[in-house]
N, C-alpha and C positions, 0 to 999 in steps of 0.2 A: 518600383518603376512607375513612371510617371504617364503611362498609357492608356488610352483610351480601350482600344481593343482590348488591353491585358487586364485591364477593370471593368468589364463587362458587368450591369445588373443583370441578375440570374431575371429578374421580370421583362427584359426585352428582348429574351433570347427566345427563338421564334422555333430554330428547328439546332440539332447539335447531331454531333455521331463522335466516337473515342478518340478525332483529331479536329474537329473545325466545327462551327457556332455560325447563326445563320442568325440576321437582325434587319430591320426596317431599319434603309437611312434615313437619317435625321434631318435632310435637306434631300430629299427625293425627286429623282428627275421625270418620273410620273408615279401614279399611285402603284403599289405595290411595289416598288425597287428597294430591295434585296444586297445584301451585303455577307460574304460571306469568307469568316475569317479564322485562321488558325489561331489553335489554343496556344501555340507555342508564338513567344515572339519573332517572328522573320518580318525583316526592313520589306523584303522585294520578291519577287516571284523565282526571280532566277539565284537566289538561295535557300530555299526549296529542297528539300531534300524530293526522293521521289515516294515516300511513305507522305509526308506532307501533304503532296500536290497529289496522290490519291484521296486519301480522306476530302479535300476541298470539292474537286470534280465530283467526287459522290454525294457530297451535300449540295452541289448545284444540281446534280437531275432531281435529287430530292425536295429541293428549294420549288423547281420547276415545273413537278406537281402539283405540289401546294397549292402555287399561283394557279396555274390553270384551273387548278378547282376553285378558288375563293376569288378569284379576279377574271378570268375565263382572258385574258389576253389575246390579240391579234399574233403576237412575236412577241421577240425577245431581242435586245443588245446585254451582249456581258463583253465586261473589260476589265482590264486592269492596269491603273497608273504605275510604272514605275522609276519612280525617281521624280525629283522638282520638277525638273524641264517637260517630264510627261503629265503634270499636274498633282503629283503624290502630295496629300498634304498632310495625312496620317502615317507616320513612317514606319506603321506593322502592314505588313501583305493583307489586301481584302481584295475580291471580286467582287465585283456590280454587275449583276442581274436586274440588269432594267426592263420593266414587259413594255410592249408597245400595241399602243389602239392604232386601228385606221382612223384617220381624221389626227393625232396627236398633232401631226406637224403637218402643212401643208403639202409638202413634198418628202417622204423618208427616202431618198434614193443615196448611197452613199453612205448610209448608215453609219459606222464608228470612224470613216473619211472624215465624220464633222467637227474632230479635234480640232479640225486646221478647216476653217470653214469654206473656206474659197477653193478647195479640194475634194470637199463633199459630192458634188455635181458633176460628174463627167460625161 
C-alpha cells in the first residue's frame, strides 16, 4: 500500500500506544503540531471502529503532555479533515493537535470557525 501513514519511519515516531502513532507534521501550523494516527488503515474518522477511536483519544491526552512539557503552549486546536471537500488530503484518519501561543495570530477568536474564514468572527 502506497501510504504515507501506513509507512511511517519508526525515527519520527514521536509517541505510539498498541493502536495509534503520534508524529510532528511535516507542514506544521505552529511549532509543535502533532499528528496522530492509527496503525490500522482507516480513510475517515467515522469508520472507526470504537476500539480505534480509543486508542487515538489516549494518544492525544498523551500527545498533550508532552507538549505541555516540551513546548509549554497557551491551548490547543485538534481537528480532523474528513473527506476532500473538508481538506483531507492524506486519505488515512489522523488528528491534528495544533498548540497555540498568545500572540500566534492577531485575533484567535472562532478558533476551528477558520476553515471557512469569514465565519471565523462572530
Amino acid at each position: 500500500m502506497d501510504c504515507i501513514f501506513c509507512n511511517l519511519d519508526d525515527s519520527k515516531i514521536i509517541l505510539e500506544n498498541e493502536g495509534a502513532r503520534a508524529i510532528f507534521d511535516i507542514f506544521p501550523v505552529n511549532e509543535g503540531h502533532m499528528l496522530i494516527v492509527p496503525k490500522n488503515h482507516i480513510v475517515s474518522y467515522f469508520d472507526a471502529r470504537e476500539e480505534d477511536k480509543k486508542y487515538l483519544w489516549k494518544l492525544v491526552e498523551e500527545c498533550k503532555k508532552y507538549l505541555d512539557e516540551e513546548y509549554k503552549p497557551d491551548g490547543y486546536n485538534v481537528g480532523i479533515n474528513c473527506g476532500e471537500a473538508a481538506g483531507q488530503t492524506v486519505m488515512h484518519l489522523h488528528i491534528h493537535l495544533i498548540p497555540r501561543y498568545v500572540g500566534d495570530i492577531e485575533n484567535p477568536r472562532g478558533g476551528v470557525r477558520g476553515v471557512i474564514p469569514e465565519k471565523r468572527i462572530y
